[in-house]
Each structure stands twice: as C-alpha cells, then as structure tokens.
N, C-alpha and C positions, 0 to 999 in steps of 0.2 A: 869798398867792402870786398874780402876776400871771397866769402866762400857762404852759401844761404843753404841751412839744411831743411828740408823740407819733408814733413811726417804727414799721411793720409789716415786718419783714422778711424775709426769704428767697431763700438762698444766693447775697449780692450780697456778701460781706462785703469788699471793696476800696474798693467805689461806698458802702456803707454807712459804712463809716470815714471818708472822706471828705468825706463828707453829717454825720458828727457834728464834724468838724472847723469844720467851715463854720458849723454849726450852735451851736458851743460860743465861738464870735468872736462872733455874732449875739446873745449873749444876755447877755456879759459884764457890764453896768450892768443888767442886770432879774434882777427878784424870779421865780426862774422853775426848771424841771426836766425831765428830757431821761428820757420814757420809751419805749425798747426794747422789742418783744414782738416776739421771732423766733416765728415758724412754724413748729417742727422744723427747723429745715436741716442739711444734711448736708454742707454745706461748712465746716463749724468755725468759723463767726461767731461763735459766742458765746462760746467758748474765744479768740477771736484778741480781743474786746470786752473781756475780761474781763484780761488782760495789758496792754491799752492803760491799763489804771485812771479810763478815762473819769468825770464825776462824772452818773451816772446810774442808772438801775433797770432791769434788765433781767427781764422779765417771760418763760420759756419753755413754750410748747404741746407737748404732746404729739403732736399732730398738724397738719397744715395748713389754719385755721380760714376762711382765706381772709380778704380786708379789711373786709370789713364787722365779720364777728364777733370779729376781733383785735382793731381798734381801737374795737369797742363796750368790749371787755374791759379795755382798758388806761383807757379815758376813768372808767369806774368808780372806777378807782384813783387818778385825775388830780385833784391839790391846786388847780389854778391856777383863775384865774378865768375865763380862757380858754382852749382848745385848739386846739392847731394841728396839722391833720393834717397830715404828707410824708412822702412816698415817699423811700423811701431811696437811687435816686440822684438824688437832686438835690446842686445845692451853691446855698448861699445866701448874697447881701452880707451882710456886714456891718448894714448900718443898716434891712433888712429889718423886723427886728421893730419898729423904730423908724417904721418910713412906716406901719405897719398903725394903730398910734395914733394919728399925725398926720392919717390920709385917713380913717378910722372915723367913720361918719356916725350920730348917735342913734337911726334905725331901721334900721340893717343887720341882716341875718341872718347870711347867709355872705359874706366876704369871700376873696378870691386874687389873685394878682397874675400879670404877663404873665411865659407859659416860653419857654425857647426849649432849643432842644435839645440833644447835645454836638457839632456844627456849626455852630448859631448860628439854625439855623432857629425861626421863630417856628412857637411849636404852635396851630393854631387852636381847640383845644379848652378851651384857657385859655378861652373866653368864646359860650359856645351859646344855641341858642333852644330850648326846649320841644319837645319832639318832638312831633306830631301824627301823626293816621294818616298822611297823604299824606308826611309827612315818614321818618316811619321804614321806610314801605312802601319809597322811596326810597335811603334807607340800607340796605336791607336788598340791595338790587342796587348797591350802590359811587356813589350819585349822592348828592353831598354839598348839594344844594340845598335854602336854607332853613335849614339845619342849622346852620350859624353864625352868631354874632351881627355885625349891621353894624358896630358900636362897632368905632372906630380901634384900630387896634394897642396904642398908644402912647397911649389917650385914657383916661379914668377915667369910669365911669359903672355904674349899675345894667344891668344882665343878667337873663338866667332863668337859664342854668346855668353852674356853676363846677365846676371840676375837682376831683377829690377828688385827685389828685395833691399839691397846695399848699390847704388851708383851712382858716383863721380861723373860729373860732365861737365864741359865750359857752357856758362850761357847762350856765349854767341853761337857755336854747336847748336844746341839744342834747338836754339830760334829757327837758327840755320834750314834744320831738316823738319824745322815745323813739329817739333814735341812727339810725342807719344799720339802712337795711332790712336782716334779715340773711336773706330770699332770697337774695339777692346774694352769690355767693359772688369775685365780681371784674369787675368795670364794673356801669353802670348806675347803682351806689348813689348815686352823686355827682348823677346826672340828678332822684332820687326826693328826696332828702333837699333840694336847692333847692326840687321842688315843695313837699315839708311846707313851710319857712319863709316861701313864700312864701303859702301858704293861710291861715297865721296873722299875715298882714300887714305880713311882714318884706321888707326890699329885699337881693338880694342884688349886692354889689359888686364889679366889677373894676378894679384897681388895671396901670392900663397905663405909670402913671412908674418903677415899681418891675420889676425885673426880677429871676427865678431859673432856674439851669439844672437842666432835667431830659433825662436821658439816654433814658428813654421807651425802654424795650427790654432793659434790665438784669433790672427786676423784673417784668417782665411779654412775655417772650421770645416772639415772633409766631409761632404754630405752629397746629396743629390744638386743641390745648387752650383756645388765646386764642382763635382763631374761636367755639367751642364756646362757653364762657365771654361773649364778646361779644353776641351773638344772644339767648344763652339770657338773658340780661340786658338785651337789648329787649324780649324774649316777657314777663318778668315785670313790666316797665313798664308793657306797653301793656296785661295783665291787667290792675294794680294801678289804673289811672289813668282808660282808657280805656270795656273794654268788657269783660262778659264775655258778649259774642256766640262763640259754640263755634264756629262756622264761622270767621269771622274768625282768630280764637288758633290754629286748626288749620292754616288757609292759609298764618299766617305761620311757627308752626314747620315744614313742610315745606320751605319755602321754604328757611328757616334751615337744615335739614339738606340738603338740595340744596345749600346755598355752601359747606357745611363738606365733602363730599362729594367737588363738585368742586374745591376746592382741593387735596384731597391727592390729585387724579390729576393735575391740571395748576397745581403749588404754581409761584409766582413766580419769577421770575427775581432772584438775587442780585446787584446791584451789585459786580462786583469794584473794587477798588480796585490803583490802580497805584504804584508806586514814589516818591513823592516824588526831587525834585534833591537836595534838600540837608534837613541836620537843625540845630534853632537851639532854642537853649534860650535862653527870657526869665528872664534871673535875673541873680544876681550871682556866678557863678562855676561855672566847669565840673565835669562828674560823671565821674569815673572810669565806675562803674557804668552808667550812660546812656552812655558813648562805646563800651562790652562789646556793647552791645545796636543801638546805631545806627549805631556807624562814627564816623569824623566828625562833630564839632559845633561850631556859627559861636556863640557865647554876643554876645549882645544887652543892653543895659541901658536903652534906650529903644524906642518903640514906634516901627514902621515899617510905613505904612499901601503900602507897593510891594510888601513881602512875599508872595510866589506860588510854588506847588506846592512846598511842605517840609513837615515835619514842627516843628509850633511847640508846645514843651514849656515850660507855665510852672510858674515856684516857685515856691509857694503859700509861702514865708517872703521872697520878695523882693515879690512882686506882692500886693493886696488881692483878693477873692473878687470886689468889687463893679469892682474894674482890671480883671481878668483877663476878665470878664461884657462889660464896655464893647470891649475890646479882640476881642473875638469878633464881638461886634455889629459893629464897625467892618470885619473881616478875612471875615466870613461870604462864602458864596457864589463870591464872584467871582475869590478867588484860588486855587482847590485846594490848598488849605490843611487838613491833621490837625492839631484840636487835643489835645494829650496834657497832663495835670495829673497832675505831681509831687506826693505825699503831705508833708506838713510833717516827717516823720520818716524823710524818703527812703527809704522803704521799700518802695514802687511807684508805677507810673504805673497812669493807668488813659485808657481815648481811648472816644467810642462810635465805633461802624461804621456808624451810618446809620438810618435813620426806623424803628422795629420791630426791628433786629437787634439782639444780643446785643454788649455792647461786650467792650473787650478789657483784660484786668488784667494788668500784667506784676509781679512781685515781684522787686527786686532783693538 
C-alpha cells in the first residue's frame, strides 16, 4: 500500500465529513487507506461516519488523547508506505496526493504544502523557522519576528518547520524517530518532530504550487484551553531542545501564565460580521433548502472575478475542490465575500468565521 491518510478528530463532524469527501476524490487512482481516530466526541461523529459508509477504519478513544498521541496510535496501525497527517477541517484538490510524488525530493523528511484558510487567507504557519530563545521569548509576547520562513508563498523549497496540520512522511521515518513527541498534548509537536528529521539529516519540504484549505478554528477553537495548550507547548520545546537552565523554564512559564491570565480578563474582540447584499450559489441549479435559509439566490455557472459582498455557496458536485481552492484564491480579501461549501450529499453547508474562531455548520 502506498500511502495511509490519517485524520484525528473531535466534535468537528460537518468539517470532518467534508475533509473525507475531498479526501476520498484525492485518492481515487492510489493504492491507499483513510484512517479515522476520533477522540471521544460528543457530537455524534462517529455514528454520523459510520451511516455515511465511507471506505475507511475508524479507530475510537475513550478519552481525548490529544494529537500527538491519536495519531502516534493510528500510524501503528497504518499499512501504507507513507502517512499523511490532516486535520480534519481541511478540504483537499484533487491531484494533491498526486503533486506530493511529483515534487518529493530523495532526501526529504517531512513534506506540506501551502494553506490557506476558509477565507482565502494564506496561513503563515504553513512554512516556519526554528524557534530559538530570542525568538520564542518573542512569541511568547504576540511579536511574530523571525518566526516565519522567508520562502515565497507560492515558491517550493526546504524549511525548518512544517505544519502538522497537512504532513507527508515515510513510515519507516516516522518509526524511525519514534513519532510525534507525546508531551504534546496540542501544538508544538509539528515544531519537534521537524527538529528530529532534521538532526538525522533529512530536508524538510514545502510545496508552495500545491494548495489546501484549512479552516484553522474548527478543530482547535481559540479560547483559554488553546492559550494553555499553546505555551505550554513552547515550555516543552524549549525544555526538550534548548536548556534545562530552571530559571530560564521558570521565567517563561510565568510568563506563559500571565498571557493566559490576562487574556481571559481582557479576551479579544470578535470580528462581527455584517450582512452580505446578496446570496449566489456557484453551481448548476438552485436549492430549495439553501433559499429556506438564505432568502433569495442569484445561481452562477461561471466564475466572476467582480463578485463583492455576498454570500458565495459552492457545489462541491458542480465545481472541483482544486476550482473551488483557485476560485477563493482569486475572490479572497478584497471583495467581502463568505465562502460557504455545499456537502456532495446536500446535506449541509459548512463557512468558517474568521482566523481562530469556530466556523459554522448548518444541516439542511
């Protein structure tokens, strides 16, 4: 078997359905297998997984193992010759799996490709440098200097750090350096496990022609838990990597609990969002059930780069994952434009809300 993708979930299960849709186009002509290991949830994913009759294995925990130690657990069990970590909201082209072997250089380690968000925005964390003191001392107060990699957007090249969000890795690698630290109970792990591959003389690659979107906020909802979670997953880096000077590790967990401290006395301001003019669905023919929910709808069958402040709903059985990806790209930013993605079994939309927040699942 070539290649075993393997999805960590929890109670995302619209974004995760969606993510195996994309996921199961992606893989159509390869030798390959789609393994599931929810976390407990308590949102019925794996009862709603399981009625879909997806052609996959669904691995369930007892409790919430967090990602390191879910997907150390499922790679165990993983036939292929390669793994692919993703986060379950993502949606992936089509020919994805296809550019990993085309751009796959003889000494890679870890391989990912460029995200962008359900907005359009590019994630900079697709592509980082090594954190050092000075740099994570920095990060640790909201100053992002350093911290990303210069490497173009859109350019292909070796990196220090790749997302654990989206990555490619051989299994015998992975074995190799003994998986994903499981310190780690949520970030981080992606920063250390680049280090290993790279201490054993591997390159790790990013792949800027290929693009996937992740919704960034689904599975990983920006609250005091993810502060917590964050930090506490530099503290174990900079132990593991760095020093273990006690004064240093001491100054930065305070620190650490001072940001998470004050955040939830003076937590962010949320983005409201305003009404769109009008609602347009990219497809080929109108939805009763989307016009219950929206009102009004202009239906589209080609793309129109003038399109501004609406509601733009595509059909993932008229449009390709890798169209609809392009067509974002193109639309991002500058028109106040919600994108909403139609299920192939019309069965809900799903839109994100913005950088860190929780998107939004409607079920029709």
């Amino acid at each position: 078997m070539k290649i075993s993708v393997i999805i960590v979930s929890y109670n995302c299960k619209a974004f995760l359905d969606y993510c195996l849709q994309s996921v199961s186009k992606a893989l159509k002509q390869i030798d390959s297998e789609i393994l599931v290991i929810d976390n407990c949830s308590t949102d019925g994913s794996v009862e709603y997984l399981k009625s879909k009759k997806y052609d996959l294995r669904i691995i369930e925990n007892k409790e919430n193992l967090g990602f390191s130690k879910a997907n150390n657990k499922a790679a165990k069990l993983a036939k292929g010759e390669y793994l692919f970590f993703l986060n379950p909201d993502t949606i992936i082209p089509e020919d994805l799996i296809d550019s990993f072997f085309k751009n796959k250089k003889p000494n890679t380690g870890i391989f990912s490709f460029r995200m962008i968000d359900g907005e359009g925005i590019f994630l900079k964390e697709s592509k980082r440098n090594f954190p050092n003191i000075s740099i994570i001392s920095k990060k640790l107060i909201g100053i992002n200097s350093g911290y990303y990699s210069d490497l173009g957007e859109f350019d292909s090249g070796n990196v220090d750090v790749l997302c654990g969000a989206n990555m490619l890795v051989e299994k015998s690698l992975f074995s190799d350096i003994n998986g994903f630290n499981e310190e780690y109970f949520m970030f981080g792990e992606d920063i250390e496990i680049c280090h290993q591959t790279f201490k054993k003389g591997y390159n790790n690659f990013y792949c800027g022609s290929s693009s996937l979107i992740h919704f960034k906020g689904e599975s990983t909802v920006n609250d005091i838990n993810y502060l917590r979670n964050f930090y506490g997953a530099m503290h174990i880096y900079f132990k593991n990597v760095f020093t273990t000077n006690l004064f240093l590790l001491g100054t930065i967990k305070i620190i650490s609990r001072l940001i998470i401290i004050l955040s939830g006395i003076f937590p962010g301001k949320t983005k409201n969002k305003r009404k769109p003019n009008q609602n347009i669905l990219y497809g080929n023919k109108l939805n009763n059930q989307l016009e219950e929910i929206f009102g009004d709808i202009l239906l589209i069958k080609k793309m129109d780069e003038t399109l501004k402040d609406c509601n733009l709903i595509f059909d993932s059985n008229y449009l390709t994952n890798k169209e609809i990806i392009n067509c974002i790209d193109k639309l991002k930013n500058r028109n106040k434009i919600n994108f909403w993605f139609l299920s192939s079994d019309y069965s809900y939309i799903i839109r994100a809300s913005g950088m860190n927040q929780k998107g939004n699942a409607i079920f029709l």
